[in-house]
C-alpha positions, 0 to 999 in steps of 0.5 A: 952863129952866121949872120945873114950877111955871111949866108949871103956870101960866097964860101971858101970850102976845102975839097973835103968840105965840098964833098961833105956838102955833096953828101950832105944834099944827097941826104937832104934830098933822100930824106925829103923824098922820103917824106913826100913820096908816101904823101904823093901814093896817099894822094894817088891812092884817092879815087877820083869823084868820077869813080866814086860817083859811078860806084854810088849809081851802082848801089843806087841800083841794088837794095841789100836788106840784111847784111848791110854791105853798103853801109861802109860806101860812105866818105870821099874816098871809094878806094878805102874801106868800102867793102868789096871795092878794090882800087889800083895803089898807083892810080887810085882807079877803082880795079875790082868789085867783089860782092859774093851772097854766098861766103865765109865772110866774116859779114855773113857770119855776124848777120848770122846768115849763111847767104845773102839776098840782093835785088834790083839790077846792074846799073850801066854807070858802071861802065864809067868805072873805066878801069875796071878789071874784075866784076863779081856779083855772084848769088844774090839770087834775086838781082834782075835786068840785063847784062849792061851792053857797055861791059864790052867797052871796058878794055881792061876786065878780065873776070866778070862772075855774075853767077847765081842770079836772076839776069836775063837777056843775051850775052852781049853781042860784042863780048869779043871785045874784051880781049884780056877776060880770062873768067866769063860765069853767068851760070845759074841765071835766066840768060837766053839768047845764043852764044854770041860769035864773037866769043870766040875772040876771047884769046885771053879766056880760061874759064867759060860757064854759062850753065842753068840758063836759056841759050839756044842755037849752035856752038859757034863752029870756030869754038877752037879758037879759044886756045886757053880755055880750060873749063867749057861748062855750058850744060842745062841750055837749049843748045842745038846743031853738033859739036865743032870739030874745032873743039878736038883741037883745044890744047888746055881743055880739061872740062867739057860739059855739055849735058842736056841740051839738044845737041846732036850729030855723031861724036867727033873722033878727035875727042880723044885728042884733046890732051888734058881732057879729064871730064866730058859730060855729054849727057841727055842729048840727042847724039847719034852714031857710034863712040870713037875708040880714040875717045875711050883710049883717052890716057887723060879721060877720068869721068865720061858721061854719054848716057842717055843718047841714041849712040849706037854700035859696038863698045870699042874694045879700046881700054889699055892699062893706063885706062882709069876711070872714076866714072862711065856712064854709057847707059840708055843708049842703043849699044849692042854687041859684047862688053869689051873685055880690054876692060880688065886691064884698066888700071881702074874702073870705078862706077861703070853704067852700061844698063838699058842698051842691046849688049848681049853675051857673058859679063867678062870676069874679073875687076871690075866686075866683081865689084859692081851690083846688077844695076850696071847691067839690067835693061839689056838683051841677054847679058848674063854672068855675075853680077847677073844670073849665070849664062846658060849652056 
């Protein structure tokens, strides 16, 4: 055994004891890292007081009767198990709040609900989570207030989902400032106001639903600009004035919902441009003018809604073997002239509304005609042949 005295002196080793020496504090060294980084995550993983006390000012806001979601937001640690409260593993920063009423939650099912019920508002202590990057509270049905405006000064939120309540107010004015957002739902609430113009600064933005509200005013005529949007719902507003042209140019559109509203102005031709447009709703407006054959030409176009318009002219005769339709509603509209016959050579037709316009002349004969009851043709000037009464000599 050495004593002290031989551990203080110097040693005289051989190559071969150096070495193992050598090999001996890498694995010192190894093992202690080992040790001591899970130690250090533990620690980084810890949110801090300041996150924890904005996240307690936010519940403070809310009062949750039935489900008991904020009976877990206890302890000194945010970033574990708190439900719905997600942190960064590297920072401990609190990154998402996911509060959703209607679910299939486990915590749904135990409280024997199908949803939930939340009041009170949305408190702006949570701008001070300033690391946040999700922000869900969706169908709560009854939270109230505003949008906090600071919202906007997050600069690393990326999905804000406050669908399915009761929020008023407008959009905040300087939503453009959160350029990473890729999901912006606040459908289903009482929001007024218009849309702001700087929305379209949201680069970053794939999914856009501001249904079911109270928005007045104009598209912003630069809508285009918004090169990743996929989904643009903004149906059942009082939205105003035309659609952009802007719009015709949006590489990644697939959804366009516009119904109800009071929008107005003739259809832009290059509609029927967008590539990936699968779905334009249009209905119950007030558009006018005639409908573009590059529109109805649309290889992508899978469900088309114009009904209940004041559209006028010619059908276009503009339907090619790579048509196909789920759904076409061209109903109440002031349409005349013949059914176009180019559509029997769509690749498929399902439902097919032309009832209450001015077509005249025999229904063309075969699919898909056949299949189709006197409801997708009655209300019209003298149209005849099945499934109408034949035509007359």
């Amino acid at each position: 055994m050495l004593t002290d005295e031989a551990v203080a002196q110097p040693l005289l080793t051989s190559p071969r004891q150096s070495s193992m020496a050598a090999m001996w504090h890498s694995f010192s060294f190894i093992v202690v890292f080992i040790i001591v980084t899970p130690a250090l995550r533990a620690t980084a993983a810890r949110c801090p007081a300041s996150d924890r006390n904005a996240l307690l000012a936010f519940r403070s806001s809310l009062s949750e009767p039935y489900l008991g979601i904020f009976s877990s937001w206890t302890g000194d640690d945010c970033c574990s198990m708190w439900y719905g409260v997600s942190c960064d593993p590297t920072t401990g920063r609190v990154a998402d709040i996911t509060l959703r009423g209607e679910s299939e939650d486990p915590i749904l099912a135990r409280a024997g609900r199908t949803s939930g019920l939340m009041m009170g508002a949305i408190s702006p202590e949570i701008c001070r989570l300033e690391r946040l990057t999700t922000l869900i509270l969706a169908d709560w049905k009854q939270i109230t207030g505003s949008i906090p405006p600071c919202v906007t000064s997050l600069p690393f939120m990326r999905i804000l989902d406050l669908v399915g309540n009761h929020i008023s107010g407008p959009i905040p004015g300087d939503i453009g400032r959160l350029t990473r957002l890729t999901v912006l739902n606040v459908a289903d609430n009482r929001i007024s106001g218009s849309i702001p113009a700087s929305i379209t600064a949201l680069t970053s933005l794939m999914h856009l639903d501001l249904s079911n509200n109270l928005i007045s005013g104009p598209i912003p005529a630069d809508f285009g600009r918004l090169r990743m949007l996929s989904r643009a719902l903004l149906a059942r507003n009082r939205l105003s004035g035309g659609i952009p042209e802007s719009i015709g140019s949006m590489p990644r559109l697939a959804d366009l919902d516009l119904a109800s509203n009071h929008i107005s102005g003739e259809l832009p031709s290059n509609l029927g441009s967008i590539p990936v447009l699968s779905s334009l709703y249009l209905d119950s407006n007030q558009l006018t003018g005639p409908i573009p054959a590059t529109l109805l030409a649309s290889r992508g176009l899978g469900i088309l809604n114009l009904s209940r318009n004041a559209i006028d002219g010619e059908i276009p005769d503009a339907f090619t073997t790579r048509s196909y339709y789920t759904a076409m509603d061209l109903s109440h509209n002031r349409l005349r002239g013949k059914v176009p016959r180019t559509l029997v050579t769509a690749a498929y037709v399902g439902h097919l509304d032309l009832s209450h316009n001015h077509l005249c002349g025999p229904i063309p004969v075969g699919s898909p005609f056949d299949h189709l009851e006197a409801a997708s043709f009655v209300h019209n000037d003298c149209l005849c042949g099945w499934p109408l009464p034949v035509c007359k000599p």
